[in-house]
Backbone as CSV, one residue per row, in Angstrom:
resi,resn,N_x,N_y,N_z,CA_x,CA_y,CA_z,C_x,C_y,C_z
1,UNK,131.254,31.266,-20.343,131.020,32.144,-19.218,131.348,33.592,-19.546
2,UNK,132.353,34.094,-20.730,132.776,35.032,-21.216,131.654,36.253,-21.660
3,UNK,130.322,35.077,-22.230,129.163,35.890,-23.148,128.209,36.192,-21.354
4,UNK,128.262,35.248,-20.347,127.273,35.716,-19.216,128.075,36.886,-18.694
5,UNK,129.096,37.034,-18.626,129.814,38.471,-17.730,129.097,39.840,-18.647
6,UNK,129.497,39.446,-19.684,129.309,40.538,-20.994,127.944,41.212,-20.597
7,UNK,126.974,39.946,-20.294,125.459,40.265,-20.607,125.243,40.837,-18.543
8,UNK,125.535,40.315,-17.995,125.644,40.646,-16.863,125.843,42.290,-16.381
9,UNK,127.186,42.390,-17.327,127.505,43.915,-17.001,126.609,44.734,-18.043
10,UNK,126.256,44.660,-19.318,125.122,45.442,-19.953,123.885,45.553,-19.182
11,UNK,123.393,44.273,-18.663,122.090,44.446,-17.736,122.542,45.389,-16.130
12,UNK,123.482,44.942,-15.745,123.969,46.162,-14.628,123.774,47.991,-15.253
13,UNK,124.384,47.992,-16.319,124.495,49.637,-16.712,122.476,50.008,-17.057
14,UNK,121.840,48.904,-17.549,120.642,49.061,-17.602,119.671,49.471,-16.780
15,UNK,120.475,49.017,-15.621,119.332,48.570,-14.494,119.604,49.686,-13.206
16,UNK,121.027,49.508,-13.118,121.501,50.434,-11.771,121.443,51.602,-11.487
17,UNK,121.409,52.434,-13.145,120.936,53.828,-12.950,119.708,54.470,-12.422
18,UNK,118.626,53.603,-12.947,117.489,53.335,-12.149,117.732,52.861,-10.879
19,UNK,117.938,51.815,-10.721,117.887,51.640,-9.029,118.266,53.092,-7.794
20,UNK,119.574,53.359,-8.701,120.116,54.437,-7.960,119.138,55.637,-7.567
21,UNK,118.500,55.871,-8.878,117.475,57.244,-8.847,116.456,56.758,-7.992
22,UNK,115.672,55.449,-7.746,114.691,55.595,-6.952,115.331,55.550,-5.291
23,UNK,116.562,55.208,-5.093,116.820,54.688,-3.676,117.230,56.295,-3.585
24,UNK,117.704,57.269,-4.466,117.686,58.854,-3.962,116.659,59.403,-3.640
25,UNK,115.626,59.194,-4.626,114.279,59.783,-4.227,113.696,59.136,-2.671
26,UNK,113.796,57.813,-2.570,113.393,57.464,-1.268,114.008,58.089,-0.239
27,UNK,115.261,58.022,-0.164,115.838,59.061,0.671,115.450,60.196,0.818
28,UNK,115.308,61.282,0.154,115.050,62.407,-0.130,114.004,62.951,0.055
29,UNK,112.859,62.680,-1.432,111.479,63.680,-1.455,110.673,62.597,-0.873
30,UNK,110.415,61.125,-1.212,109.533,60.416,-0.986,109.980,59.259,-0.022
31,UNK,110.121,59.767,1.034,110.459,58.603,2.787,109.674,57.264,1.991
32,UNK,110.351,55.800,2.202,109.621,54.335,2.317,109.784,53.758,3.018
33,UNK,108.834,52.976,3.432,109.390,51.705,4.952,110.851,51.362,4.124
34,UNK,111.097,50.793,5.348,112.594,49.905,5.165,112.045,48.503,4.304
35,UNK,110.772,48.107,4.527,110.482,47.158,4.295,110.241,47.029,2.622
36,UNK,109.730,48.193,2.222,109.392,48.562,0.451,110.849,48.964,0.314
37,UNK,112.137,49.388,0.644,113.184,49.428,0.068,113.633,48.498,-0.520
38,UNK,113.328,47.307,1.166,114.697,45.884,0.904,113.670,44.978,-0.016
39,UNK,112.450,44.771,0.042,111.718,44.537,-1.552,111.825,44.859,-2.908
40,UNK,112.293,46.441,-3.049,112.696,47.196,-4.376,114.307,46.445,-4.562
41,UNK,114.819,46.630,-3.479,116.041,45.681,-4.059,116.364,44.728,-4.328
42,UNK,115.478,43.787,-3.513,115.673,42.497,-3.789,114.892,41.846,-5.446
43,UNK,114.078,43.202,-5.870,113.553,42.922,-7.137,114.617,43.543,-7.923
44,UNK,115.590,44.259,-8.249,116.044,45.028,-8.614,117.253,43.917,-8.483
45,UNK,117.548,42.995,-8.012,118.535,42.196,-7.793,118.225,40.856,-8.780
46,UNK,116.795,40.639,-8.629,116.448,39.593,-9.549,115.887,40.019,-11.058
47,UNK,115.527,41.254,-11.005,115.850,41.527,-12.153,117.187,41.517,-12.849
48,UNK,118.294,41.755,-12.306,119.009,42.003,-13.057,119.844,40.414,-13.009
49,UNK,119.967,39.453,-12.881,120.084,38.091,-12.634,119.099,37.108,-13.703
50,UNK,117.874,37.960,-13.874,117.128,36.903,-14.553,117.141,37.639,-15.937
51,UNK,117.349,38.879,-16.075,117.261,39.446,-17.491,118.649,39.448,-17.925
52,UNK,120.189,39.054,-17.083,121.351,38.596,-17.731,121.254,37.054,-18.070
53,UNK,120.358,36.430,-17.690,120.545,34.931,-18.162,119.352,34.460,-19.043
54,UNK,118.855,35.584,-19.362,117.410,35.553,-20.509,118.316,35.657,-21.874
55,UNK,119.140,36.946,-21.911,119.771,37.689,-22.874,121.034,36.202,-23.129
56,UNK,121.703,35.887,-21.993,122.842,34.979,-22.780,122.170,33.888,-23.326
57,UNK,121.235,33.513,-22.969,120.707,32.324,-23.454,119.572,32.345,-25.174
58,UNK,119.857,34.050,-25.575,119.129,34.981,-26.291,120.262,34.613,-27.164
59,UNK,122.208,35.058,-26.829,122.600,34.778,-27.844,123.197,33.845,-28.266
60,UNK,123.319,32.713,-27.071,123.913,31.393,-27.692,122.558,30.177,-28.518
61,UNK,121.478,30.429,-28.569,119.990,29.952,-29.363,119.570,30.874,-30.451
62,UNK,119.092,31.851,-30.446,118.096,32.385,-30.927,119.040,33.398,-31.957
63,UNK,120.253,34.035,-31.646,120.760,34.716,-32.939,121.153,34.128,-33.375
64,UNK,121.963,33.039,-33.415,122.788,32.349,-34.276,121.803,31.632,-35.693
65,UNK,120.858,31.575,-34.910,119.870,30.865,-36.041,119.617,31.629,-36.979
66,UNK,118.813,33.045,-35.951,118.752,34.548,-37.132,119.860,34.762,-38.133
67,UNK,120.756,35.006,-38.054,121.934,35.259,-38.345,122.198,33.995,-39.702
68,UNK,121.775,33.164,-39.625,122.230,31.779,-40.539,120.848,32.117,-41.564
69,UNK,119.535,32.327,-40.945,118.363,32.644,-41.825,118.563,33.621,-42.834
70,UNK,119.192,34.877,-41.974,119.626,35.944,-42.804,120.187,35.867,-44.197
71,UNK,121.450,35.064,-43.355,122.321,35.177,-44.636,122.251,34.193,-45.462
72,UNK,121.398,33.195,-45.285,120.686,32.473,-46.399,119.806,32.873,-47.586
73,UNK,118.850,33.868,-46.997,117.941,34.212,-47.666,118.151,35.216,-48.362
74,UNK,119.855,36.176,-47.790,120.176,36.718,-48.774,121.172,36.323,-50.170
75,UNK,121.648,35.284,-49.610,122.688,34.909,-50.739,121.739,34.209,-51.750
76,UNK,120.028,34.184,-51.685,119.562,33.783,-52.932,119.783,35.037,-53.961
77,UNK,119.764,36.253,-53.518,119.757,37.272,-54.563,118.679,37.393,-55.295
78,UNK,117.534,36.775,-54.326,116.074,37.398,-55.066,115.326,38.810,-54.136
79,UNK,114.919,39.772,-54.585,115.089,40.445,-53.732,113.272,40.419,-53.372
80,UNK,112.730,39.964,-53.747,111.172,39.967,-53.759,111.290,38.550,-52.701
81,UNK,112.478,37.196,-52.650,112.358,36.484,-51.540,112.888,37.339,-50.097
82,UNK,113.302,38.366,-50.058,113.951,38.979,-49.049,113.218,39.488,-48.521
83,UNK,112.139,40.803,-49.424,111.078,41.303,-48.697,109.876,40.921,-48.147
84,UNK,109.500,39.472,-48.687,108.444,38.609,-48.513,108.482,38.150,-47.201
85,UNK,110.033,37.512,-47.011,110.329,36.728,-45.658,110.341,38.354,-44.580
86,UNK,111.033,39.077,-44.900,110.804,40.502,-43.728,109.348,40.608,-43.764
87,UNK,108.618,41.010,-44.644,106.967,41.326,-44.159,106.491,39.557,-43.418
88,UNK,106.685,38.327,-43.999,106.428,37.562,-42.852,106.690,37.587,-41.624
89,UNK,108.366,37.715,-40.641,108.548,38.145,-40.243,108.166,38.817,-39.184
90,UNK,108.143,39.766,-40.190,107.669,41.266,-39.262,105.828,41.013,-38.963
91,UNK,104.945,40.536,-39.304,104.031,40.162,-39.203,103.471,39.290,-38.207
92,UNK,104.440,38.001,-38.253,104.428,36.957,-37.466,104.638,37.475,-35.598
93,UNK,105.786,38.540,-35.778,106.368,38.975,-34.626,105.524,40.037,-33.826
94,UNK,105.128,40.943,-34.393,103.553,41.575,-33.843,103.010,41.387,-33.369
95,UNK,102.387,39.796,-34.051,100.998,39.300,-33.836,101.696,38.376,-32.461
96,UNK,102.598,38.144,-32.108,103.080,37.428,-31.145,103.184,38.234,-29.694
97,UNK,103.478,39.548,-30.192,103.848,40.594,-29.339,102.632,41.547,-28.235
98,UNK,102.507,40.598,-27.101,101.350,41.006,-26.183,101.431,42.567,-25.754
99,UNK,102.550,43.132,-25.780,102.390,44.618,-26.014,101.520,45.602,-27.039
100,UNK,101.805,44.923,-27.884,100.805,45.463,-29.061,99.368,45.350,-28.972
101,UNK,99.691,44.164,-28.589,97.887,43.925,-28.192,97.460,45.023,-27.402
102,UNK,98.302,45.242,-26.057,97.307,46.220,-25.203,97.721,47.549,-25.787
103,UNK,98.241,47.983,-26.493,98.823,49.101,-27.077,97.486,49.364,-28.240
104,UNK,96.927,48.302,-29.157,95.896,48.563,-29.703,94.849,48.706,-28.878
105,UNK,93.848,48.044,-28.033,92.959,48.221,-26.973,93.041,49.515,-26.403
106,UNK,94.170,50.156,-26.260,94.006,51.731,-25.818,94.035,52.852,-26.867
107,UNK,94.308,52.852,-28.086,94.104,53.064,-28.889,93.088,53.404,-29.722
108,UNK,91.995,51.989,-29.472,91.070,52.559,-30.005,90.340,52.604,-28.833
109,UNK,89.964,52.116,-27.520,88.948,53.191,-26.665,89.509,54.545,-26.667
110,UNK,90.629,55.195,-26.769,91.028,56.331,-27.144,90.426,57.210,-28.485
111,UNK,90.236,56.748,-29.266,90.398,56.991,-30.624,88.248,56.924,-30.587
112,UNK,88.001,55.559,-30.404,86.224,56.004,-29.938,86.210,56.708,-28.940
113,UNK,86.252,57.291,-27.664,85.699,58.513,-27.095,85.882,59.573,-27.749
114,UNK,87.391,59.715,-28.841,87.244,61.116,-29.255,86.425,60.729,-30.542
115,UNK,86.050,60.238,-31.390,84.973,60.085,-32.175,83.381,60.591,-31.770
116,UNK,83.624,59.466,-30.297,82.110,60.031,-29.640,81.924,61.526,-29.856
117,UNK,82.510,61.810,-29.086,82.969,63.342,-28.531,82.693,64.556,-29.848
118,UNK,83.111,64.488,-30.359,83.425,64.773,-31.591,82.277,64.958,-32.846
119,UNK,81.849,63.873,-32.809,80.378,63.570,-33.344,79.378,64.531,-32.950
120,UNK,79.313,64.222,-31.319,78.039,64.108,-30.716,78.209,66.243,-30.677
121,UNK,79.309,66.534,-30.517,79.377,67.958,-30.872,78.882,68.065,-31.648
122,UNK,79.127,68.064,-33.106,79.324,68.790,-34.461,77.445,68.527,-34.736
123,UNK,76.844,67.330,-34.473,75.527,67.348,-34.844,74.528,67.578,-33.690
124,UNK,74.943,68.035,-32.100,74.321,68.933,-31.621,74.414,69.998,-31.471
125,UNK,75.258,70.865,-31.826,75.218,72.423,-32.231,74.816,72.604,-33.971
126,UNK,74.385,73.085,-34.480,74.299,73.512,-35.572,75.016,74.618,-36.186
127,UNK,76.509,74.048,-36.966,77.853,74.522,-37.457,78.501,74.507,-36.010
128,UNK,78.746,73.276,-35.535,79.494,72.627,-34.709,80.606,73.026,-34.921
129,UNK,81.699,72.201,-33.930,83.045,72.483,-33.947,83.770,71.929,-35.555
130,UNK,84.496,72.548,-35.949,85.086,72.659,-37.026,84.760,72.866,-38.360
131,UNK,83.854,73.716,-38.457,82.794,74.059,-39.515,83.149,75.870,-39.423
């Protein structure tokens, strides 16, 4: 119960500073029903309840294992097995990582409009932009 307080009060310092700043602003510059307050809190309550018992349950499973992988793979003292398993790894974890995904998707419709853009300048003016 020692590691849930721990994780409890880190997710409190995470969370409350935020809470605090939006329940000022509501007060203040931007008036909300009572009804979108006691909703913001009551999410703001389960957030911080479900992301302290995500995290303890983060370090009594999931590091201890890391932590044993680690120092396995370093006490071979190959250092080409060390970097192999980090680029796996690090590879594996990416490709897992649904942030990235939408982080690429904006990226490149970003990246093609300014291509479009860009293009469609330079070869309809003659000595277009950056010439």
């Amino acid at each position: 119960m020692h590691i849930l307080g721990e994780k409890l009060k880190e997710v409190l310092f995470a969370v409350l500073p935020i809470t605090v700043i939006v329940l000022i602003l509501s007060f203040t510059i931007v008036p909300l029903e009572p009804i979108l307050i006691l909703r913001f809190l009551l999410g703001a309550l389960l957030i911080i309840g479900g992301l302290a018992i995500f995290l303890f349950g983060v370090d009594i499973g999931v590091t201890p294992i890391g932590n044993l992988m680690g120092s396995t793979i370093a006490k071979t003292n190959r250092i080409w097995l060390v970097g192999l398993s980090g680029l796996l790894l690090g590879f594996f974890i990416s490709i897992a990582e649904p942030d990235l995904h939408i982080l690429a998707g904006q990226v490149d419709r970003v990246a093609i409009g300014f291509l479009y853009i860009h293009c469609r300048a330079r070869f309809a003016y003659p000595g277009g932009p950056g010439r």
